[in-house]
C-alpha positions in Angstrom: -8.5 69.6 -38.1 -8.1 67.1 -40.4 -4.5 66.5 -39.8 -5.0 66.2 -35.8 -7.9 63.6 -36.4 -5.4 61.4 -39.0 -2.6 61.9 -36.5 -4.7 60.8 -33.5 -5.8 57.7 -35.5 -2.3 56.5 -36.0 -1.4 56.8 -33.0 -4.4 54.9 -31.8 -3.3 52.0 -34.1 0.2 52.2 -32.8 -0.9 51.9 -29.4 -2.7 48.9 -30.8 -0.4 47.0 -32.2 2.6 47.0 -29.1 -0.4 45.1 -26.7 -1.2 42.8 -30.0 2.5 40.4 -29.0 1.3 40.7 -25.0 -2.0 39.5 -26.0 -0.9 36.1 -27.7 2.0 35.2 -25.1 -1.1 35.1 -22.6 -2.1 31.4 -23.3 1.4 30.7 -23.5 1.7 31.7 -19.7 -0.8 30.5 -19.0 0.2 26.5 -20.4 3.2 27.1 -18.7 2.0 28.1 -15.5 -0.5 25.1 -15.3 2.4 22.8 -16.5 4.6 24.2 -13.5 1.7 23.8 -11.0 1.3 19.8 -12.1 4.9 19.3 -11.8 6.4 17.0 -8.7 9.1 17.7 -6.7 12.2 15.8 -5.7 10.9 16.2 -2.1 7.4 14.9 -3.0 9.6 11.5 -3.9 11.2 10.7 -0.7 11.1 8.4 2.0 11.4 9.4 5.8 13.1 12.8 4.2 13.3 14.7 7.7 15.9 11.8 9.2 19.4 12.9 10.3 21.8 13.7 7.6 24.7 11.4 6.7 26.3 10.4 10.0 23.6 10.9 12.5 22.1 8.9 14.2 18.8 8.7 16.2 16.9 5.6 17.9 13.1 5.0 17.3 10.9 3.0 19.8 8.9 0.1 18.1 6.5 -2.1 19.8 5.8 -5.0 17.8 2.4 -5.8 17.9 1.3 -9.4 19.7 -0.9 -11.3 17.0 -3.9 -12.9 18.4 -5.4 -15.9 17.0 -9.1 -15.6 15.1 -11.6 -17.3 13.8 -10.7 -18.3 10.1 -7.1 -18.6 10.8 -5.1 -21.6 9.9 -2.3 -22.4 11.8 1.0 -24.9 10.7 0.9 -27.7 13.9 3.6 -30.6 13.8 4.6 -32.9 17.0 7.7 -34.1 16.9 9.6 -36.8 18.7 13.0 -39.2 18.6 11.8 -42.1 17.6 13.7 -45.8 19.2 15.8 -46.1 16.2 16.6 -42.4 16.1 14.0 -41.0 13.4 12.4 -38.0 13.9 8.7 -38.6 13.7 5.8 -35.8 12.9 2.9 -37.6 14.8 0.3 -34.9 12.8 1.1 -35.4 9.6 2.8 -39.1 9.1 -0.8 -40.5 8.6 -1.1 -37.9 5.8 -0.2 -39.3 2.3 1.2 -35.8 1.2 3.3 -35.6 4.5 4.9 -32.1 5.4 5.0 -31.8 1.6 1.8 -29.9 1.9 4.1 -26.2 3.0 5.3 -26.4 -0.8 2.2 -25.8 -2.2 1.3 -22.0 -1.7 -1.5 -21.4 -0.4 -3.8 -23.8 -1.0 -1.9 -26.5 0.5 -2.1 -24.3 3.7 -5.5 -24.3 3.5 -6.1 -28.1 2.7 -3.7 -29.3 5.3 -3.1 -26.9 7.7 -5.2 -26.8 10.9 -8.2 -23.9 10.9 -9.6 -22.8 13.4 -13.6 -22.4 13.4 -16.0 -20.1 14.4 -15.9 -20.5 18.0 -11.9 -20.7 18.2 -10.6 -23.9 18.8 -8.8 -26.6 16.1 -9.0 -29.9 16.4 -5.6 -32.2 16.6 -5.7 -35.8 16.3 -5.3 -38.0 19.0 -5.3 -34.8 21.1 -9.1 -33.4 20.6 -10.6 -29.9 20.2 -8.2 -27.1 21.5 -9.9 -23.5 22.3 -6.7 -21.2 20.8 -8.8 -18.6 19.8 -7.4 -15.1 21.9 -4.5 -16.5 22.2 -0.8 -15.3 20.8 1.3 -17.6 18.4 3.7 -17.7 21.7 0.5 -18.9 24.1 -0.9 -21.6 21.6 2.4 -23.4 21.6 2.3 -23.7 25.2 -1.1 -25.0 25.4 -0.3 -27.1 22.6 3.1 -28.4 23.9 1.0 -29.2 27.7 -1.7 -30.7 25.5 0.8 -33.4 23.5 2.8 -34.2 26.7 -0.2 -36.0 27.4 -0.4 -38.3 25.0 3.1 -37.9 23.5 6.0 -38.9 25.2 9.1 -36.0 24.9 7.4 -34.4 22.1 8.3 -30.9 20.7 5.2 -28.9 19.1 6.1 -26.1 16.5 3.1 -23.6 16.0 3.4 -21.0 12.9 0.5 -19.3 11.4 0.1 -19.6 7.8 -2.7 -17.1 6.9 -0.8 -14.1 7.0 -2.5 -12.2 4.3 -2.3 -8.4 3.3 -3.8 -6.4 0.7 -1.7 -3.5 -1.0 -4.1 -1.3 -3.4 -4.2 2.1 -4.6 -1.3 3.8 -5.8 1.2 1.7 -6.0 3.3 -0.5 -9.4 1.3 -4.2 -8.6 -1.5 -4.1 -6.5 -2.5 -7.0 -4.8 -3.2 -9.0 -2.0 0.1 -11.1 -0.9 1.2 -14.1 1.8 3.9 -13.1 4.4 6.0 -16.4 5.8 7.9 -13.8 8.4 7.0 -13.9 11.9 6.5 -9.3 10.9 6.4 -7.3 8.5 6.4 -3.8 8.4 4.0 -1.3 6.3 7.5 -0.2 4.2 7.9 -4.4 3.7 4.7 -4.2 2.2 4.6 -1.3 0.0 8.1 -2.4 -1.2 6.1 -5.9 -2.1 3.5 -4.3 -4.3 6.3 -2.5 -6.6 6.6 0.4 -4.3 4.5 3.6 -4.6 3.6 4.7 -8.2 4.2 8.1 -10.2 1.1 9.7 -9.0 0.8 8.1 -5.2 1.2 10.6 -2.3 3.7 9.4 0.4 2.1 11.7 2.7 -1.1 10.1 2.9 -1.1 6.5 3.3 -4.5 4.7 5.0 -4.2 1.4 6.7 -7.2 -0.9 7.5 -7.4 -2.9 10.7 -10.1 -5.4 11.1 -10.1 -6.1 14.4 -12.5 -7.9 16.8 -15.2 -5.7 17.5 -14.9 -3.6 14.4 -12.9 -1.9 12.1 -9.5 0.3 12.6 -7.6 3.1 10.6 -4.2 4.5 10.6 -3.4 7.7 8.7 0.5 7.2 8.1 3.0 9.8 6.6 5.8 7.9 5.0 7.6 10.8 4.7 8.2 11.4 8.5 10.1 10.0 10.8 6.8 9.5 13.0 6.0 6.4 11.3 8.8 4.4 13.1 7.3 4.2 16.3 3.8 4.2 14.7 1.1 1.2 16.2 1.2 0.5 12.3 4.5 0.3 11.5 4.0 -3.3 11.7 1.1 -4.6 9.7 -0.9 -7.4 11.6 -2.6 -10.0 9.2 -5.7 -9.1 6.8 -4.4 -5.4 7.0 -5.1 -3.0 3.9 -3.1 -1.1 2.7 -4.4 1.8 0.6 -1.8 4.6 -1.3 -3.8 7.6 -1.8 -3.3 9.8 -5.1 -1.9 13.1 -6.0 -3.7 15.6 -6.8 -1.4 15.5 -10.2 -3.2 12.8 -11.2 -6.2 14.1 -12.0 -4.7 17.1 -14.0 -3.1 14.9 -15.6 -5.5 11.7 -16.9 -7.8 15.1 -18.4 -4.8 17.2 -19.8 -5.8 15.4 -23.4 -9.2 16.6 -22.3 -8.0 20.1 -21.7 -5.3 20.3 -25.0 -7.9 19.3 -27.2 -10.6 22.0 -25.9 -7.7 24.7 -25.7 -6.6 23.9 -29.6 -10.1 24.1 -30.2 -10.8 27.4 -28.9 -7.8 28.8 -30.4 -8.3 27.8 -33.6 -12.0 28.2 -33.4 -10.2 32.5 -32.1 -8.2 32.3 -34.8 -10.6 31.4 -37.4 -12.7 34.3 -36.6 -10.3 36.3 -36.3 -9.2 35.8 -40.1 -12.6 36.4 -41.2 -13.6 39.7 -39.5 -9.7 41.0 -40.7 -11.0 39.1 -44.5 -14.3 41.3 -44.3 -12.8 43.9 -43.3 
């Protein structure tokens, strides 16, 4: 009897000891499993991935959007006309002391010499009066400017630009910002490409843009992994858009994986510890 019970013990123990290794390469699974589920794929990285492979080719309908003139906006205004001895004269901005210098100085000159236009839409040109431009495309206000100057002007040529094209780039992305676009368009992948391009942990699948518009605000949800984008109503960005780079999901695992090292190497030395002294008192 005594034989079968020392028997049976040892057995027990040897049993014991072959699940001993499979218990401590369980954290070690488990590390790796979180560190492969936190990982990013190559896919992840792209841009407009589901395209045509080298050699094809496919077309993409894009409506440019018609900017129309608000409140708040400044606009860039010169009248020009041959002069008797053959000078070229900007009847706006020769009484000026800075001249057309003013475009050289960012955007502050733009705002200090440029023509705004007020709450109730119209600018004011000298020698020409209060013009209502407000509703009006870039392409419309230089016709009513251009009838307006033939008036008083005699073969005058009128040049109409608008130089508060702002938009905002934030989230996600290497230098967020808000930056001044001197192109009559600009497109959402212009814009992204200005702030730095999208960062480590920014998702190219989900990228919100903000519309203020008239009577309100509007959103996008854009994808700039698909194709879709291309013929997307913001593709092209319009002025004061946001732009907003959402995050991963990676992100988050990964500003508290010092958080969760530190409480894991706590826990298994706290195991470990113990461990020593029940074996010690033992």
């Amino acid at each position: 009897m005594t034989a079968q019970v020392i028997k049976f013990g040892f057995e027990r123990k040897t049993r014991n000891e072959k699940h001993q290794p499979m218990k401590h390469l369980t954290p070690i699974f488990l590390i790796a499993l979180i560190l492969v589920a936190s990982c990013t794929s190559q896919k992840k990285l792209a841009y407009l991935n589901n395209l045509p492979e080298a050699n094809g080719e496919e077309t993409f309908t894009m409506e440019i959007p018609d900017y129309k003139i608000q409140p708040r906006d400044i606009l860039y205004i010169t009248v020009k006309a041959m002069m008797p001895d053959g000078t070229i004269n900007d009847f706006l901005t020769s009484s000026r002391s800075y001249g057309s210098s003013y475009i050289t100085q960012g955007e502050s000159g733009g705002y200090l010499y440029g023509y705004d236009v007020n709450p109730e839409g119209n600018i004011v040109l000298p020698a020409v009066g209060p013009i209502k431009v407000g509703g009006l495309t870039l392409d419309e206000t230089r016709k009513l400017l251009q009838a307006s100057a033939d008036k008083v002007f005699k073969n005058s040529t009128v040049e109409c630009k608008l130089l508060s094209f702002k938009f905002t780039v934030i989230g996600e992305v290497k230098a967020p910002g808000t930056y001044m676009n001197y192109n009559n368009y600009l497109t959402v992948l212009e814009a992204i490409g200005r702030a730095g391009g999208v960062g480590d942990y920014g998702n190219r699948n989900k990228v919100l843009v903000v519309r203020p518009m008239d009577k309100g605000t509007k959103t996008f949800r854009l994808d700039l992994q698909d194709k879709k984008i291309l013929s997307s109503e913001a593709y092209f960005l319009l002025p004061n858009d946001v732009v907003i780079v959402e995050p991963l999901k990676q992100k988050i695992f990964n500003m508290n994986l010092p958080t969760f090292s530190f409480i894991l190497g706590s826990s298994l030395s706290a195991i470990t510890t113990t461990l020593l002294l029940i074996n010690y008192l033992k």
